[in-house]
N, C-alpha and C positions, 0 to 999 in steps of 0.2 A: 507564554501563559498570561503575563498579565499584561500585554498588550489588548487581550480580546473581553475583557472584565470592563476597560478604559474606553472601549470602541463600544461596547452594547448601552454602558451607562452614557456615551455621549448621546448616542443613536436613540436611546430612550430620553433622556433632557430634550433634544433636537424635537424629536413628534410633540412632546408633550407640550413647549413652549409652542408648538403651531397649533396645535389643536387649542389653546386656550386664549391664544390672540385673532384666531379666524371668527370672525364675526358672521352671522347669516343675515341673509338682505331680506329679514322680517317688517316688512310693512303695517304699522299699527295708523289705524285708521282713528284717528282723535274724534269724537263727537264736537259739532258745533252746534248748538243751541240756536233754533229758528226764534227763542221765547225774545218779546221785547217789552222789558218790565213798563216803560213810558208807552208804549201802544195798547200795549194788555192788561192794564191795572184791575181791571173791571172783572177780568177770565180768566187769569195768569194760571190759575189751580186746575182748569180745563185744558189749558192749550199745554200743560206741562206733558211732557212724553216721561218713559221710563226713568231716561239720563237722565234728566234737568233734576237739580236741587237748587233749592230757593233759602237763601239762609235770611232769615230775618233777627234784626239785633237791637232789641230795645232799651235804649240806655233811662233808666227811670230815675237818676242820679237825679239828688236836689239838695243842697247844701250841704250840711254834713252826711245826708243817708248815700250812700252808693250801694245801686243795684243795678245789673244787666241782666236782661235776660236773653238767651237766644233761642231761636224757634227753626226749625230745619225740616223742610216742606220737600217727603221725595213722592215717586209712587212706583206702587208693586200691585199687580194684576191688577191695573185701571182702579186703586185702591189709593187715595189720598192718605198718605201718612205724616202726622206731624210729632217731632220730637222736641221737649223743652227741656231748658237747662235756665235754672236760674242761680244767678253768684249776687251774692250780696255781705257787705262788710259790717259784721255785726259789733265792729268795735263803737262807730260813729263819730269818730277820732280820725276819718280816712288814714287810715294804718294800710288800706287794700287786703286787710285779712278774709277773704273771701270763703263764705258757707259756699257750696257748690251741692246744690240737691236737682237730680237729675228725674224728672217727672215720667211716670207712666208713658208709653209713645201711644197713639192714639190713632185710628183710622177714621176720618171724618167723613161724614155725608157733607158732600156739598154742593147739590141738586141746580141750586138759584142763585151761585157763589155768593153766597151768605160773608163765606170768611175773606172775600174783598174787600165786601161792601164797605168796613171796616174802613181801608186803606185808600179804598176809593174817595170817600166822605173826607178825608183828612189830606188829598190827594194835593191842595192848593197849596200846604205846607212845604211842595217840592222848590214851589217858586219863590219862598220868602228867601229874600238875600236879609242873611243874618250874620254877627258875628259869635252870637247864642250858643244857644244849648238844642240839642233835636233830641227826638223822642223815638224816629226809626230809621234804620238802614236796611232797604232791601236790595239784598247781593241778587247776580246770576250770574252765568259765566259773562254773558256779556254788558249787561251795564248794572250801577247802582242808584239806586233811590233813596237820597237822603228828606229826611221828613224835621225841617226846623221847626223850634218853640221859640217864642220872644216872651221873654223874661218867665219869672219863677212863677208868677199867677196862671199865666197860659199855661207853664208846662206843670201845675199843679193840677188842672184840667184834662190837659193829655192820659196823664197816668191814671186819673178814676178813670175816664175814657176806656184804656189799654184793661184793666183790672176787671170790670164791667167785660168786655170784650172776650177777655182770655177764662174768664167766671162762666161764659156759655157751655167752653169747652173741657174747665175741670172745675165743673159745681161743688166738688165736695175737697178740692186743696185749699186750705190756710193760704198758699202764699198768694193768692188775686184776692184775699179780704183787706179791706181798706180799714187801715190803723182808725181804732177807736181813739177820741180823745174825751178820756176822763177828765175831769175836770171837780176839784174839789170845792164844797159848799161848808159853809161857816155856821 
């Protein structure tokens, strides 16, 4: 009798260990991305398919203020969608304590790639050999595009630039208004 208690629990260990180390020869087909950010700068938002995401990373950091923001470009039923995140250290102290407000996501029109044009215009940036500060990084799966600043004048530039830019597409957020400077009178 308890020979057959001994044989059924091994007989069941035995299935169970096979059945959970048999693998199935599930072929998962990886997308590759036809998109080519340095051939496409101009239409990247056009030529992008369903798969591609475009992450874009603006580092707006300038002496003590640190902020990045990142912009994340998919699409859904032939529907431009762009989602922002902006982190910014509200110590000024670069402590890295980061506010993180995550913005409305947004479907854009962009008929005449308007929201290139941007990146296109700033596009010689790609070729400054710096050992500076840049203003963008556009990810894809297959390459990235880094966008140098030479020194803090230029990249104080950049950033109205970017604010002005990113102001087309949420007119009514606080975080693309450009810091007033008060100034006291005697």
């Amino acid at each position: 009798m308890r020979k057959v208690p001994k044989l059924k629990f091994s007989l069941i260990f035995l299935v169970s260990v096979l059945l959970t180390n048999c693998k199935s020869e599930k072929k998962t087909d990886e997308y590759i991305s036809e998109l080519n950010l340095t051939e496409n700068i101009s239409d990247f938002t056009s030529r992008m398919t369903e798969k591609d995401t475009i992450r874009i990373i603006a580092n707006l950091t300038m002496e003590y203020w640190v902020r990045i923001d990142e912009l994340v470009l998919t699409k859904k039923n032939n529907q431009l969608i762009l989602k922002t995140t902006v982190k910014e250290d509200t110590t000024y102290e670069l402590k890295y304590q980061m506010r993180k407000n995550t913005l409305a996501e947004l479907n854009i029109e962009n008929p005449n790639n308007e929201f290139e044009q941007h990146f296109l215009t700033n596009f010689r940036r790609t070729k400054i050999d710096s050992n500076g500060g840049w203003i963008y990084k556009i990810i894809n799966q297959k390459d990235t595009l880094k966008f140098q600043t030479v020194g803090l004048g230029d990249k104080g530039g950049c950033v109205k630039e970017y604010f002005e830019f990113m102001d087309n597409y949420y007119p009514n957020e606080k975080e693309f208004k450009p810091f007033k400077v008060i100034e006291e009178t005697e």
